[in-house]
N, C-alpha and C positions, 0 to 999 in steps of 0.2 A: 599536386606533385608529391610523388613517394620520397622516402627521404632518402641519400646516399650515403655511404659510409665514405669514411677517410681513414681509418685505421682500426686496427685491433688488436689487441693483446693482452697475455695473464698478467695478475698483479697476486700479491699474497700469497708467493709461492705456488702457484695454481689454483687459489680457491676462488677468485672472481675475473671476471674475463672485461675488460675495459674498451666501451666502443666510442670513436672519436667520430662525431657526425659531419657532415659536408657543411654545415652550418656553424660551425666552430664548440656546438654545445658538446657534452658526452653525458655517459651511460654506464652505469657499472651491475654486470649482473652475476648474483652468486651462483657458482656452478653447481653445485647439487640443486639449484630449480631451474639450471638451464640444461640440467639429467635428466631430471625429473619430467621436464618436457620435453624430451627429444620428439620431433615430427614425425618420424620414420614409421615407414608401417608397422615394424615390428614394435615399436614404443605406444604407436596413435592409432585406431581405430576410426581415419576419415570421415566413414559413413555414417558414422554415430556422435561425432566429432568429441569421441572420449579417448581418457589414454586407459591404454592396454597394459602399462608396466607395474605389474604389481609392487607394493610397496615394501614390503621386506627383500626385492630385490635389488632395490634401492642404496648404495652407500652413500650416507649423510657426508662424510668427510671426503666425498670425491674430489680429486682436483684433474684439469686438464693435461692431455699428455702435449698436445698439440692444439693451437686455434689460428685460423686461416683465413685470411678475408679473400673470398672465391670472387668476389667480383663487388661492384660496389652497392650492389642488393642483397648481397648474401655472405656472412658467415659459416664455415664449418668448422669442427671442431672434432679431434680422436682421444677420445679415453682410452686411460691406462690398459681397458679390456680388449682394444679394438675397436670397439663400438665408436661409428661412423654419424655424425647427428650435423645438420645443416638448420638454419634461420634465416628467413628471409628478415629483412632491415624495418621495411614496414611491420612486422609484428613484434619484430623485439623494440622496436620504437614506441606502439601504443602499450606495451608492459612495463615501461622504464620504471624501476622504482623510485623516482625524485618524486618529493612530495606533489610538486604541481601534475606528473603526468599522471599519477596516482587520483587527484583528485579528479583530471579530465577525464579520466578511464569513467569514474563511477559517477561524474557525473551522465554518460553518456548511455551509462549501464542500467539507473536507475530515476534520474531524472527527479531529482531531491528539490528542485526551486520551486517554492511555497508565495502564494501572492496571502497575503493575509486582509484578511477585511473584518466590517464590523456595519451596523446599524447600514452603512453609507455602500454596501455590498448593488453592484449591478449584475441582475444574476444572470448569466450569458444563458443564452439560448440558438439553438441549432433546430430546424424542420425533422422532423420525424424521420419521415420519407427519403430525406438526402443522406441521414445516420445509416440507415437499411441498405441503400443502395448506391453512395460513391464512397469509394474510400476515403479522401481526400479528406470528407464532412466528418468522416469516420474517426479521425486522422484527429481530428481540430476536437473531435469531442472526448475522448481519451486523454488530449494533452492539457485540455482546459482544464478534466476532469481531476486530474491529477494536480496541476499548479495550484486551482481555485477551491478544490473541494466541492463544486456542485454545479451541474450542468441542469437547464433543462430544455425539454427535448416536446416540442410542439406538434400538433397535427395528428397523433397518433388513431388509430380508429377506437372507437368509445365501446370494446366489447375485450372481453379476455380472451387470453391468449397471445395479447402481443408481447410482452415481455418472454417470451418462451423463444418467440421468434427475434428480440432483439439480443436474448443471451445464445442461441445459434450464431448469430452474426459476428459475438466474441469468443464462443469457444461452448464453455456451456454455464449452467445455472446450479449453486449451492446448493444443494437437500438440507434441506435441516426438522427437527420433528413436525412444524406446522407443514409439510408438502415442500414443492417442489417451486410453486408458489402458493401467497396465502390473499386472503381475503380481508379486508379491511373493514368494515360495518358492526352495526349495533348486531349484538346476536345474543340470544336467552344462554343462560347460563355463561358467559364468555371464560373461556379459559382463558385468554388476555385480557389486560385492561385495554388494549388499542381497539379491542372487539368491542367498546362503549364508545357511550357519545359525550362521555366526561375528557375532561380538560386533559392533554399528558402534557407533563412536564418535560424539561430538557432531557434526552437521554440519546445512549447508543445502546443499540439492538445488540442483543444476546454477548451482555459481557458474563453469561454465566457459561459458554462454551471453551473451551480453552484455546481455542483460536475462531474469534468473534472474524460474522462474514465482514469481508473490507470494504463490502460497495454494494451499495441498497438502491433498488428503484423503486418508486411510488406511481404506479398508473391510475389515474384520475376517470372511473367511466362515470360516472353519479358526482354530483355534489349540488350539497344542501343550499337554500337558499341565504338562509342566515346560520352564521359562525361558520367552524370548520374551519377557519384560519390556518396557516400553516406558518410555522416560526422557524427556523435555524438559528444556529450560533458558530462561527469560527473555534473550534476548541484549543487548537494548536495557539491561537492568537491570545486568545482569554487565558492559559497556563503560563504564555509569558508575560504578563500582566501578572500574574500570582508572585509566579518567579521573583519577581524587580518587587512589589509591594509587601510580598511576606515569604521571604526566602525559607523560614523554619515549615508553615503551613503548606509548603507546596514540597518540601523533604518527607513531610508527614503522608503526603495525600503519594509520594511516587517509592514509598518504601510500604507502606501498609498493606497488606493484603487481606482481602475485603472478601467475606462470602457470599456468593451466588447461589439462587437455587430458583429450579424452575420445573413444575408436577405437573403432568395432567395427560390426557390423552385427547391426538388429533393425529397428523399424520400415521402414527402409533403411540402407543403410552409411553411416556417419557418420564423419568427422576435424575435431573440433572445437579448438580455439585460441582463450584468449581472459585478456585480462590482469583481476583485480579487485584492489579493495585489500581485506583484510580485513573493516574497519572502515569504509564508506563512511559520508562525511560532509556535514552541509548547513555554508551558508558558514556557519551560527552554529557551527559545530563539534559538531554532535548526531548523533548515530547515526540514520543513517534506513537502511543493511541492512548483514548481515552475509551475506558471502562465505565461507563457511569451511567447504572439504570435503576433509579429509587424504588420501582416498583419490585422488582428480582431481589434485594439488597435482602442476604438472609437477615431475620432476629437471630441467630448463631454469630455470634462475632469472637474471632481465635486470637484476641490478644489482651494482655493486662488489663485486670481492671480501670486503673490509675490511668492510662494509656485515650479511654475510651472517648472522655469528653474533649480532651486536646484534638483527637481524632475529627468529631463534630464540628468542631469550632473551624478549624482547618477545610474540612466539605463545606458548611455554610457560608463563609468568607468564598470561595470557587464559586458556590453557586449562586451565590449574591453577582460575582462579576459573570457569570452567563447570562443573569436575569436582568443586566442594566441596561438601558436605552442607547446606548452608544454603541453596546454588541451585537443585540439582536435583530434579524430581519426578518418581517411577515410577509406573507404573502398568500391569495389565494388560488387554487390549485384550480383551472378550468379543463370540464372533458373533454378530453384527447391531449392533455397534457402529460410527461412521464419527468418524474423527479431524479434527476440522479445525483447522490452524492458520497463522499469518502465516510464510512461508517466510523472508519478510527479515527476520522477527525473533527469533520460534523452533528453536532448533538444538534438533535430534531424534536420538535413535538405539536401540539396542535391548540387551538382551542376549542372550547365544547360546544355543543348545538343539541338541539332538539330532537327528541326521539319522537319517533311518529309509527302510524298503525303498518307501512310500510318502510323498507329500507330509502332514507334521503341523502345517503353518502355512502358511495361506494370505492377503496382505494385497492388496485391489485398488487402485491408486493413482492417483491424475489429480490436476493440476494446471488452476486457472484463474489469469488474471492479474487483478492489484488494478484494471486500469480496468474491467474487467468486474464486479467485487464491485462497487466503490462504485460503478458507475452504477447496476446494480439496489438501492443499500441510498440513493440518494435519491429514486430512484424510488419504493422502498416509501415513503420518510417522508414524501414527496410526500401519495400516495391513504391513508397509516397516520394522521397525524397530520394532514391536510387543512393541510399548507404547501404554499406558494408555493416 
């Protein structure tokens, strides 16, 4: 049910326009952003669904000359210029500025609810084949992807190239200097260390870019018969854990900015430089990614001597609670498997195995970025669940 109106009118002299809902609630909205949005074609460019009203033609102290309730779906409203501007009820409904409709808005926007896990993690898993070709599947693996931080995705065919055709299926795949995708295996001279068959530690992928890809997949065509384990950690989970046990070392780890760096040639030659904090934070103080890859970690570090060991002390207590049995979950990665998981949340790594006269593990790897997932995962819920 759309919502109706029951009344309307200015208040503060003309500066906010007061709508009384059929439900007894109301709404108060300021008139210079209810200018600022006029619908009209003159103001809104429909087919682009941008507005057209340039901003210095804008006056900030606008107040209304006139506000109307044209029916009980719709307001209109005449400014001091003439200018003719209408709203329907359902849209100024999902704009309200009260905090709660504020927060439905963005919830609905961005889809912030986080399952957190640890050691005790069941890792969901969706058929290959049903991700590629029903939406619905498509649907369920985006949302998982996003709540859970890691999906994985079974059946896959055991040769490359699918990941090329699973990021078509989302829109497209991040370039970054290794290609377009990369190769996982032992290889002579390795310009990465993931190119050995040594141990990696916890980390997220390319915090030396200044905006690190959001979403990694790992396709499994080869795998050795001993080791090669694959481990994850909850990061988001493990920083509130920091948070609650040492509130100074986790100030430390999301104010510090840490140097990156990363040389060599593959895709093309590359010389990368770039500062992150460990712990990036939003203004409410919440973990929203983790930067954290010991092997990129420059020896250049831009701050206080005095500063440096508090620093340490600060990472080692973090990385102690990634590395403890309660957080972490292993698993081994079988062919035709594909890993997916949240880059900025997720810290990955593996254990080591055996080098041999040929390749005995083989992982293909591509990266997309998060505005590319979640445009296609409201898309889906768009035509999946027939919203607006």
């Amino acid at each position: 049910m759309s919502p109706g109106i029951r009344k309307v009118e200015a208040l503060d002299a003309g500066h906010f326009v007061r709508v009384e809902w059929e439900d007894g609630s109301e709404s108060r909205y300021p008139c210079v952003w209810l200018r600022d949005n006029c619908q009209c074609p003159h103001c809104f460019l429909r087919s682009a669904r941008a507005r057209r009203l340039v901003f210095e033609d804008l006056d900030v102290n606008i107040v209304v000359k006139e506000v109307a309730l044209a029916d009980r779906k719709k307001i209109s409203i005449t400014w001091p210029d003439e200018h003719a501007s209408e709203y329907e009820a359902e849209w100024l409904k999902k704009r309200c500025f009260s905090e709660e409709a504020r927060a439905e808005m963005q919830e609905d926007l961005f889809l912030p609810e986080r399952q957190y896990w640890g050691s005790d993690l069941q890792l969901p898993e969706i058929p290959f084949e049903e991700v590629m070709y029903n939406d619905e599947s498509m649907y369920k693996w985006l949302c998982t992807l996003k709540k859970v931080g890691i999906v994985l995705l079974t059946g896959a065919p055991t040769r490359q190239g699918e990941l090329v055709k699973l990021g078509h299926r989302i829109g497209f795949l991040r370039l970054t200097f290794y290609g377009p995708t990369w190769q996982v295996q032992d290889k002579a001279d390795a310009n990465n260390v993931a190119y050995t068959t040594a141990k990696l530690c916890f980390h997220t992928d390319y915090p030396v870019l200044q905006h690190p890809p959001g979403v990694q997949f790992l396709h499994c065509i080869k795998q050795t018969a001993a080791g090669g384990e694959s481990v994850v950690v909850d990061g988001f989970h493990v920083s509130n854990k920091l948070k609650k046990q040492n509130p100074q070392a986790y100030q430390i780890l999301s104010s510090t900015a840490v140097d990156y760096t990363d040389v060599g040639v593959d895709y093309c030659d590359f010389a990368v430089q770039c500062k992150q904090r460990i712990i990036d934070v939003d203004s409410r103080g919440q973990a929203v990614r983790i930067n954290y890859n010991n092997a990129t970690r420059d020896t250049v570090f831009d701050i206080p001597a005095e500063k440096v060991r508090p620093f340490y002390a600060a990472l080692k207590e973090f990385d102690d609670l990634l590395n403890s049995a309660e957080h972490k979950f292993a698993y081994k990665l079988k062919p035709g498997d594909i890993v997916t998981f949240d880059n900025w949340r997720v810290l990955h790594g593996r254990q080591s195995y055996q080098s041999g006269s040929e390749v005995t593990r083989h992982l293909e790897g591509a990266y997309a970025d998060w505005d590319v997932v979640m445009s296609r995962l409201r898309l889906l819920r768009k035509s999946v669940l027939n919203r607006d």
